[in-house]
C-alpha positions as semicolon CSV with decimal commas, in nm:
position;residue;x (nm);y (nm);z (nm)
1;X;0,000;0,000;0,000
2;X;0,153;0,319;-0,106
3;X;0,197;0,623;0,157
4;X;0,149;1,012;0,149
5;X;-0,148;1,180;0,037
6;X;-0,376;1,039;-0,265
7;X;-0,349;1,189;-0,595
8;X;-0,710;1,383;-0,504
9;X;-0,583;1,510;-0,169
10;X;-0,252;1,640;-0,334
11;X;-0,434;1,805;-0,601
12;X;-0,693;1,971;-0,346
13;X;-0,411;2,137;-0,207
14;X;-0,301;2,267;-0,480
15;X;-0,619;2,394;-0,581
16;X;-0,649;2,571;-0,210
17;X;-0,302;2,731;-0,227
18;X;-0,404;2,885;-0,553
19;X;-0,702;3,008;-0,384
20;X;-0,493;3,164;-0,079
21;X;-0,279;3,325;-0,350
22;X;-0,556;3,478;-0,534
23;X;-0,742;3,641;-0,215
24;X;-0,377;3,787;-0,187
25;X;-0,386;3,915;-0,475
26;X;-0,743;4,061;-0,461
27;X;-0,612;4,199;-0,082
28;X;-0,354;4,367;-0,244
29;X;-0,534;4,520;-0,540
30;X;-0,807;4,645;-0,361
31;X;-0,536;4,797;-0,096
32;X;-0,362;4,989;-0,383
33;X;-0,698;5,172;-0,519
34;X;-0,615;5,343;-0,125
35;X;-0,309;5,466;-0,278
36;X;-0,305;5,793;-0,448
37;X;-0,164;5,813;-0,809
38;X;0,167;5,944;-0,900
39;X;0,221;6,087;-1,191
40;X;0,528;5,834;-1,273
41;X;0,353;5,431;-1,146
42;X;0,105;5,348;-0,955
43;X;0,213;5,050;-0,746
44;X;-0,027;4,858;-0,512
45;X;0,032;4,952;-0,120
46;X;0,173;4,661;-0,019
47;X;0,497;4,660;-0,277
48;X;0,759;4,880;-0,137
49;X;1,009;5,022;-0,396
50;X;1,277;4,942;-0,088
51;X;1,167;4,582;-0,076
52;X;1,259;4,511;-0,500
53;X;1,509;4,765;-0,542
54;X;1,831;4,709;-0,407
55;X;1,975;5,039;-0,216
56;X;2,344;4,929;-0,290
57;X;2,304;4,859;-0,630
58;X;2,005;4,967;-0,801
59;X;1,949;4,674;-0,938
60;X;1,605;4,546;-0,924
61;X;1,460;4,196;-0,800
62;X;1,444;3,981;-1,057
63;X;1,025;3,860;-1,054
64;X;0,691;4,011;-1,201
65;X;0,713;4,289;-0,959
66;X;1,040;4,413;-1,015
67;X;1,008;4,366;-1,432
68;X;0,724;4,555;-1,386
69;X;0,848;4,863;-1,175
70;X;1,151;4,848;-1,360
71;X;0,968;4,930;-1,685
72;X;0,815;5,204;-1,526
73;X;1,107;5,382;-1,440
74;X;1,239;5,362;-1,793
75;X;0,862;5,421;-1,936
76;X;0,860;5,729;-1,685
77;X;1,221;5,878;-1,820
78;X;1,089;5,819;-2,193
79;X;0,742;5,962;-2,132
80;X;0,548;5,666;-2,184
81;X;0,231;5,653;-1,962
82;X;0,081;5,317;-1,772
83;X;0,029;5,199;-1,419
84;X;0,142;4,915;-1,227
85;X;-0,208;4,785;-1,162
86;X;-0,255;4,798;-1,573
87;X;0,063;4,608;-1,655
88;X;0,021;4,394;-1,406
89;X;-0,360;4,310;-1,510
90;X;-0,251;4,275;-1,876
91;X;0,089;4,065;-1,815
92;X;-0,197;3,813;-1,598
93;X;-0,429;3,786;-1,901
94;X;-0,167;3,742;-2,170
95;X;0,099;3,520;-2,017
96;X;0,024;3,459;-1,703
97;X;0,315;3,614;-1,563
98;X;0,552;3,346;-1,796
99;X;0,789;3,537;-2,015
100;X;0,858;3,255;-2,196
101;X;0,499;3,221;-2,306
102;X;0,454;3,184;-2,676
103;X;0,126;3,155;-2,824
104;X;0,132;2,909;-3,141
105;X;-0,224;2,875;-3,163
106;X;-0,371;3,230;-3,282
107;X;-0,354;3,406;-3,633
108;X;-0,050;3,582;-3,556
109;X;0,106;3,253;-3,510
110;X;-0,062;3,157;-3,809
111;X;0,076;3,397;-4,064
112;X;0,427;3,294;-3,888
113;X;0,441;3,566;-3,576
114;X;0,411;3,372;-3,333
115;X;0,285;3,645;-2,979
116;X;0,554;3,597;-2,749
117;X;0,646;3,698;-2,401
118;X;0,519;3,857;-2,121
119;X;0,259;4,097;-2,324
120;X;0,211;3,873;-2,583
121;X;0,371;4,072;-2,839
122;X;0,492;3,996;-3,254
123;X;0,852;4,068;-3,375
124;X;0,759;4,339;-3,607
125;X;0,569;4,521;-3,317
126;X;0,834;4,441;-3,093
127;X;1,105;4,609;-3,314
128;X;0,911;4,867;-3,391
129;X;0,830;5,008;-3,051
130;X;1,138;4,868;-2,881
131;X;1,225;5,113;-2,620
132;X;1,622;5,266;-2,611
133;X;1,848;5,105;-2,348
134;X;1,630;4,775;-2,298
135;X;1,759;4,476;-2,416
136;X;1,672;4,360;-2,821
137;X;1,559;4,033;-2,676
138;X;1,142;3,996;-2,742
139;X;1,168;3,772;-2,437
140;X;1,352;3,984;-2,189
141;X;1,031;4,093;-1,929
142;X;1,144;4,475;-1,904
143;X;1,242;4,483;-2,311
144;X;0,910;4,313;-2,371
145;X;0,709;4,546;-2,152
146;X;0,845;4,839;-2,260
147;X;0,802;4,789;-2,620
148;X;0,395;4,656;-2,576
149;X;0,296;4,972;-2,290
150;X;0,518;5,182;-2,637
151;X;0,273;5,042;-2,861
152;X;-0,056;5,086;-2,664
153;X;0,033;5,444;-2,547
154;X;0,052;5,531;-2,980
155;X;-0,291;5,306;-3,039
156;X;-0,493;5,309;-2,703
157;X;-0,290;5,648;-2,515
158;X;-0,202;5,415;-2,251
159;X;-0,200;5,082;-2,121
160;X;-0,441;5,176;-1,862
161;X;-0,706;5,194;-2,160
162;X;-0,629;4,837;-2,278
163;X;-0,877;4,588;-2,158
164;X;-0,852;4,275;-2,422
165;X;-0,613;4,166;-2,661
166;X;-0,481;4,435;-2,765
């Protein structure tokens, strides 16, 4: 008879964890609408800049959070508009947070560009609204960022308007 928890039980947990992590997430949302806007991000009141940048350094923490804030320091010294809360409700929808993702599935992928990274975005938008001084690589998370909250600022004014695919 084999030990430790039954395939069911194992994925139960799994399914509560993800649970736990989403009432998190809502938590933390619903915390940042308390926290007024700044002209440069909006991040939710529970991030601290302290907490994914380091002081030493400057270098920033290497997960969703810090790809994301560090975009919006270079959007903000470039002039390109778009909150945290925005980017970060986007990145969810298209890739799950994965900046590896690759869709090979759609029409884009279809006529042979493939959407690919964090936002979900096609070479030829990628190197057209690539953003001077982030990396040339569609998969880098900042690069990628950059170059999608570049595209919908020209089409939409900002990623705060974008809602879909975009």
């Amino acid at each position: 008879m084999a030990t430790g928890p039954r395939p069911r039980t194992a994925r139960r947990l799994a399914i509560y964890a993800l649970a736990a992590a989403s009432l998190t997430i809502t938590a933390t949302a619903q915390a940042s609408a308390l926290v007024p806007e700044s002209p440069a991000r909006t991040t939710p009141a529970a991030m601290s800049l302290s907490g994914k940048v380091s002081a030493e350094s400057g270098v920033y923490v290497s997960d969703l959070d810090g790809w994301i804030l560090q975009a919006l320091d270079i959007m903000a010294a470039q002039g390109i508009p778009g909150s945290y809360d925005a980017i970060h409700r986007n990145i969810m929808r298209e890739s799950g947070g994965d900046p590896s993702a690759i869709n090979l599935y759609d029409t884009n992928a279809a006529n042979g560009t493939p959407s690919k990274g964090l936002l979900q975005v096609i070479d030829p938008t990628f190197q057209a609204y690539h953003v001077a001084g982030t990396s040339w690589d569609i998969y880098d998370p900042v690069a990628n960022i950059t170059a999608a909250c570049n595209y919908a600022a020209a089409r939409y004014g900002s990623m705060d308007n974008v809602n879909s695919a975009y």
